[in-house]
SETOR-704566 format. One record per residue (C-alpha): residue number from 0; residue in one letter; x, y, z. Coordinates in pm, whole numbers, plus 50000, padded with zeros to 5 digits. Layout:
N
(atom NUM,"a",(X,Y,Z)),
...
end
This chain:
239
(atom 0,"x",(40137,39262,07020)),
(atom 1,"x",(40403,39177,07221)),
(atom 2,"x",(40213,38866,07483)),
(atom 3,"x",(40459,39063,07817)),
(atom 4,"x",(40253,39373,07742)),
(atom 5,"x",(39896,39205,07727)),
(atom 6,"x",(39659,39384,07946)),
(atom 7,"x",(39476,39139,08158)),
(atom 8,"x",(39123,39263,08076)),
(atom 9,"x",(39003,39026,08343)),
(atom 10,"x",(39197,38980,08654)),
(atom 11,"x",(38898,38768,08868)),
(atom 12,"x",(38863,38519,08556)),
(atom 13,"x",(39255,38475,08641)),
(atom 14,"x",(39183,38443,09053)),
(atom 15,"x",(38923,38189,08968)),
(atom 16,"x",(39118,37902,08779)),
(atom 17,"x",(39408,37949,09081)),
(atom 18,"x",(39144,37914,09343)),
(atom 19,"x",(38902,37682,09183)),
(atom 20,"x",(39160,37426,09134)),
(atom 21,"x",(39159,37145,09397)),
(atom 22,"x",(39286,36770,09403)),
(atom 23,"x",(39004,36628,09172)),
(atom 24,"x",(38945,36231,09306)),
(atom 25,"x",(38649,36141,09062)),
(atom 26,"x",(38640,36205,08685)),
(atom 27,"x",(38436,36183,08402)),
(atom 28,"x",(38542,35910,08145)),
(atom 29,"x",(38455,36174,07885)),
(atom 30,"x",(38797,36212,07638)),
(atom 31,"x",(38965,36522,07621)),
(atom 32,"x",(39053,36654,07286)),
(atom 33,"x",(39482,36622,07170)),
(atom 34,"x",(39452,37016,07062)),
(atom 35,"x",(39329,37117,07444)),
(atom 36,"x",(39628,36876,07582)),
(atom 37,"x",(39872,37099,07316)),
(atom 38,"x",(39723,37434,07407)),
(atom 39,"x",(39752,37379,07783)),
(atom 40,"x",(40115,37240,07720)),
(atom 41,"x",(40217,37548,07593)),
(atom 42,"x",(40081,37776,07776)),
(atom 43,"x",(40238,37566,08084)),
(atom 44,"x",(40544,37578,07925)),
(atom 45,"x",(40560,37947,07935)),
(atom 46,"x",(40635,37843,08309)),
(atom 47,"x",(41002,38043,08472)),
(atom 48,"x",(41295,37831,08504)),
(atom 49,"x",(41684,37943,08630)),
(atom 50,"x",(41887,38021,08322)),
(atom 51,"x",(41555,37888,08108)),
(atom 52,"x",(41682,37541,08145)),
(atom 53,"x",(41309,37446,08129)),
(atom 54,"x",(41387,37124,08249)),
(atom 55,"x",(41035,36928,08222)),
(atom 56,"x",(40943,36619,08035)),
(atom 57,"x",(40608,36550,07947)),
(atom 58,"x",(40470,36206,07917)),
(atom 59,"x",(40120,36186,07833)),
(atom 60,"x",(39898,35876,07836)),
(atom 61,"x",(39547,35813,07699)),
(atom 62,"x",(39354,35452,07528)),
(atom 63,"x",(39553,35167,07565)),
(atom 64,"x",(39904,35346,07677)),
(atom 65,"x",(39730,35449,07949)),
(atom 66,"x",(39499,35116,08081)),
(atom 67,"x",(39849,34931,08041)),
(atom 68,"x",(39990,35211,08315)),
(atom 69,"x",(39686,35111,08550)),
(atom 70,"x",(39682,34741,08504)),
(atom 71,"x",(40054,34751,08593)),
(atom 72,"x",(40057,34966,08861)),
(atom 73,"x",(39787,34837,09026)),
(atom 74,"x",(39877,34463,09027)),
(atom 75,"x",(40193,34587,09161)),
(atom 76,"x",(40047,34836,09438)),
(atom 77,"x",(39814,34521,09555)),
(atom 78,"x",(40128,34286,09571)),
(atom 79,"x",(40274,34554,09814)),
(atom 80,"x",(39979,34562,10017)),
(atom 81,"x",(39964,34126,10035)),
(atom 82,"x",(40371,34123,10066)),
(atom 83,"x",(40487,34449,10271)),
(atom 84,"x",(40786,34278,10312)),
(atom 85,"x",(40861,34390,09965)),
(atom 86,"x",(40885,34745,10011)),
(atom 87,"x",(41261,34756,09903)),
(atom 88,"x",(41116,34678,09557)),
(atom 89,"x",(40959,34973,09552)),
(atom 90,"x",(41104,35313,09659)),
(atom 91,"x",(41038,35629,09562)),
(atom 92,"x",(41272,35812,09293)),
(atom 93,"x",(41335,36116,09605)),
(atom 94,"x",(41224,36192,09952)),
(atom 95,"x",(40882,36387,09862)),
(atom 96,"x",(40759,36390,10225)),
(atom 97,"x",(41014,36440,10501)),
(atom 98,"x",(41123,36129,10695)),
(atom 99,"x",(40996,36251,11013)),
(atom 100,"x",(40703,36517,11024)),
(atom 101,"x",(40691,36819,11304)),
(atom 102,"x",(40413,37085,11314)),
(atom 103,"x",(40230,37261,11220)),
(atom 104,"x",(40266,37002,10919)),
(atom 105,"x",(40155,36724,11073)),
(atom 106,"x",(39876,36861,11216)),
(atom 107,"x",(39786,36969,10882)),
(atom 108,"x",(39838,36615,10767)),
(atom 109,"x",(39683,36434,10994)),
(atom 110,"x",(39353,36692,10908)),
(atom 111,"x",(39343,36640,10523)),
(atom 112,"x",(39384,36257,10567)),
(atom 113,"x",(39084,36225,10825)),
(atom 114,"x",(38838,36482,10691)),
(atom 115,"x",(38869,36329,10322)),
(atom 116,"x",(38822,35972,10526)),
(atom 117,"x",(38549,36093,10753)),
(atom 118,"x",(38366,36224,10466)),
(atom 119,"x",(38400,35907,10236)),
(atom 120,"x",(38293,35710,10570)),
(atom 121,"x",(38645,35587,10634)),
(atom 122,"x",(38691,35517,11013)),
(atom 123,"x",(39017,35528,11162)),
(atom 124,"x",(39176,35211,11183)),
(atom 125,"x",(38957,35064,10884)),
(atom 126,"x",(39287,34940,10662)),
(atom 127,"x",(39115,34825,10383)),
(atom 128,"x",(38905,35109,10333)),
(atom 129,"x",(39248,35347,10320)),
(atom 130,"x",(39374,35131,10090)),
(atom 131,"x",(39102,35124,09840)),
(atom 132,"x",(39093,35476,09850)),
(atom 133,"x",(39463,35508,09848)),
(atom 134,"x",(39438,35252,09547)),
(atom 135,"x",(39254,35475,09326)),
(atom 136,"x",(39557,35671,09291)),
(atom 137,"x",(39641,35386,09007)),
(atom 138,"x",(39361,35436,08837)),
(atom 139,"x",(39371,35759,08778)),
(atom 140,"x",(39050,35811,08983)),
(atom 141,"x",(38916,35743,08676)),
(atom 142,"x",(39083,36028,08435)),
(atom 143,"x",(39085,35967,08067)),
(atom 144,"x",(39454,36122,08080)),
(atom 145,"x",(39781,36027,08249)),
(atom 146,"x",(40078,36302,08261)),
(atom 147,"x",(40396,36133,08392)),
(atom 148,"x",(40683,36380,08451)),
(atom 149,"x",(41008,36317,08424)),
(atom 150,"x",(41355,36521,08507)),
(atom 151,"x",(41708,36476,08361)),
(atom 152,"x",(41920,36370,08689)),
(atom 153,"x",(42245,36569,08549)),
(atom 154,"x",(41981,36822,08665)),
(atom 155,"x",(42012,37029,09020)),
(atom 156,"x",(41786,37072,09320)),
(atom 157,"x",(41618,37408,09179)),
(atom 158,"x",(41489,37200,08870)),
(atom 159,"x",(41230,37063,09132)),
(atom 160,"x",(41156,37403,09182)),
(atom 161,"x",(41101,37520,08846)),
(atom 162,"x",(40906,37199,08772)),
(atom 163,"x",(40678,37334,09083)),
(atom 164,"x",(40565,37662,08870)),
(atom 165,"x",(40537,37446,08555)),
(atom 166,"x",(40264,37202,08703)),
(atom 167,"x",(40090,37523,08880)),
(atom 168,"x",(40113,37650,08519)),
(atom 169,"x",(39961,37323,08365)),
(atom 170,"x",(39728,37302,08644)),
(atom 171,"x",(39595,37674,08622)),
(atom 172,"x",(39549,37658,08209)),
(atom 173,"x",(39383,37314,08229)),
(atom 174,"x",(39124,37492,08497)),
(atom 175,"x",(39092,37793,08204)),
(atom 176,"x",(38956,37512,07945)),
(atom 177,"x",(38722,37330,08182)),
(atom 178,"x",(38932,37078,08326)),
(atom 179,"x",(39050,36963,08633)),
(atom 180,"x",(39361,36754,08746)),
(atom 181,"x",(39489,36581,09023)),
(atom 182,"x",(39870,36585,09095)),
(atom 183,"x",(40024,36235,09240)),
(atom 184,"x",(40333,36168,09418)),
(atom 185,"x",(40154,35856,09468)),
(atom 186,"x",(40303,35716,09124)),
(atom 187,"x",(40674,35766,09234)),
(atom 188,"x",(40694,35414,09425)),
(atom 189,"x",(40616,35283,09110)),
(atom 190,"x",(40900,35407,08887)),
(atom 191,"x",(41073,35123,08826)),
(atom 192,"x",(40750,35013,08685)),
(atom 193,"x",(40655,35356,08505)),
(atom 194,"x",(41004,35459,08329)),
(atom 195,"x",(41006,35147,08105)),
(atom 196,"x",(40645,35140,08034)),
(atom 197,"x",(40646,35541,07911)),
(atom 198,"x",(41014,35463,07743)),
(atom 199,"x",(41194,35730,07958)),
(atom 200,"x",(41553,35717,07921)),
(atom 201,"x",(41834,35593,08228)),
(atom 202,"x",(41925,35952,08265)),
(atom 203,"x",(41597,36063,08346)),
(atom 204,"x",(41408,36078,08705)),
(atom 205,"x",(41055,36055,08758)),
(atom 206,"x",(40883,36343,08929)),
(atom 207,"x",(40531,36303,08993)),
(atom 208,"x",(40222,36203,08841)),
(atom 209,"x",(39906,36369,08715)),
(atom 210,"x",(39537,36276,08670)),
(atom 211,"x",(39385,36525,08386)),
(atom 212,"x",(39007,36552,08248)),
(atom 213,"x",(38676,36642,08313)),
(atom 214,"x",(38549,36661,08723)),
(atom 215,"x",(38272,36451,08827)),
(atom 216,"x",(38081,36684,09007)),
(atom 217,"x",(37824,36445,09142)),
(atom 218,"x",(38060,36253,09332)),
(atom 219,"x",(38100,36334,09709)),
(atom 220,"x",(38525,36254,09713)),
(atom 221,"x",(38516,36600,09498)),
(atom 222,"x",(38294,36810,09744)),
(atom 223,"x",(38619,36763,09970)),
(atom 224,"x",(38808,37129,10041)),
(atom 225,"x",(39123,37117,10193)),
(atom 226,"x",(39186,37476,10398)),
(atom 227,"x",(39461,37682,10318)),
(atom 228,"x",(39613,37977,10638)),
(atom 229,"x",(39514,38321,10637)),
(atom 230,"x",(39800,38545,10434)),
(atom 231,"x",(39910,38681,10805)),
(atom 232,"x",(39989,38365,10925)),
(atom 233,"x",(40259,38284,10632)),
(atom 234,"x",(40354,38639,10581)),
(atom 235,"x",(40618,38902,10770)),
(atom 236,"x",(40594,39246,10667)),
(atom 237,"x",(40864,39415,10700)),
(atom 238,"x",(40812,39799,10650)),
end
């Protein structure tokens, strides 16, 4: 049977791995199997791109591969913090955030950072508790799996785009097999660390990176729920 013409035989099953997933900040250390990684890959890959360039690069990191990423990352992330004066050392590969926020995005910003906080018993103004928490980034919060993602740079704007719909993809299928993730434009300060370490090629930018595996669901970081707008508020129908 042809897979366009596949009657979904249960639409809420689909619903429910879109609107279960959420920014998972505590994870089991339990492994996940190579076949799941595969099987999620390719039904990711399945993912739209403009003329099917399909222009994602998948590097994933487990064991050893992926302490070496952490130990790395983190020693350099705490040299930032000791040394700020060193931020030229590290810049991102793009602008993911804009360089000056106006609303209603920062007020949606500023909410996500101090409700995660509050909860975790963060006050405002408490540095080194942010940065402890922002630190965890680097280790994955713990995930048994790293995805790094990479881009060629011969490629265009829209490949950010398409590489949007193929991490929702990844994201969505992981959520159909149990899983959870946590995607991380925390990691792109750190490329000049990253590319070498994963062996990614001069031609090739890094795009984000991803925490994959199991949820803790004991831990309180993962009882955090961001809000999302009512459809009216984003939407104009135009009958």
């Amino acid at each position: 049977m042809n897979e366009r013409h596949t009657l979904i035989a249960d639409p809420d099953s689909v619903d429910a791995a879109i609107e279960s997933r959420y920014s998972v900040r505590a994870f089991q250390s339990r492994p996940v199997p190579r076949q799941v990684l595969k099987h999620v890959l390719r039904v990711a890959a399945r993912a739209p791109s403009g003329a099917n360039a399909q222009p994602w690069k998948v590097y994933v990191l487990q064991g050893q591969t992926r302490d070496e990423l952490v130990r790395q990352v983190s020693t350099a992330h705490e040299l930032l913090h000791a040394q700020p004066e060193r931020e030229a050392d590290f810049q991102n590969a793009y602008d993911y955030y804009p360089t000056h926020w106006v609303e209603p995005y920062l007020s949606r910003r500023r909410h996500n950072g101090w409700t995660l906080y509050g909860l975790l018993g963060i006050d405002k103004g408490d540095k080194a508790g942010m940065f402890a928490q922002h630190h965890r980034n680097f280790d994955l919060f713990g995930a048994p799996v790293g995805l790094m993602f990479t881009v060629d740079r011969a490629m265009g704007r829209g490949s950010l785009l398409d590489y949007g719909m193929f991490l929702q993809s990844l994201m969505v299928a992981a959520r159909a097999r149990g899983l959870h993730t946590c995607a991380q434009g925390a990691w792109l300060r750190f490329s000049s660390i990253i590319m070498p370490l994963i062996g990614a090629g001069q031609s090739e930018m890094l795009v984000c990176g991803m925490a994959l595996g199991y949820a803790d669901e004991s831990a309180l970081v993962n009882t955090f729920t961001t809000p999302r707008e009512a459809v009216d508020e984003f939407t104009c129908w135009l009958d």
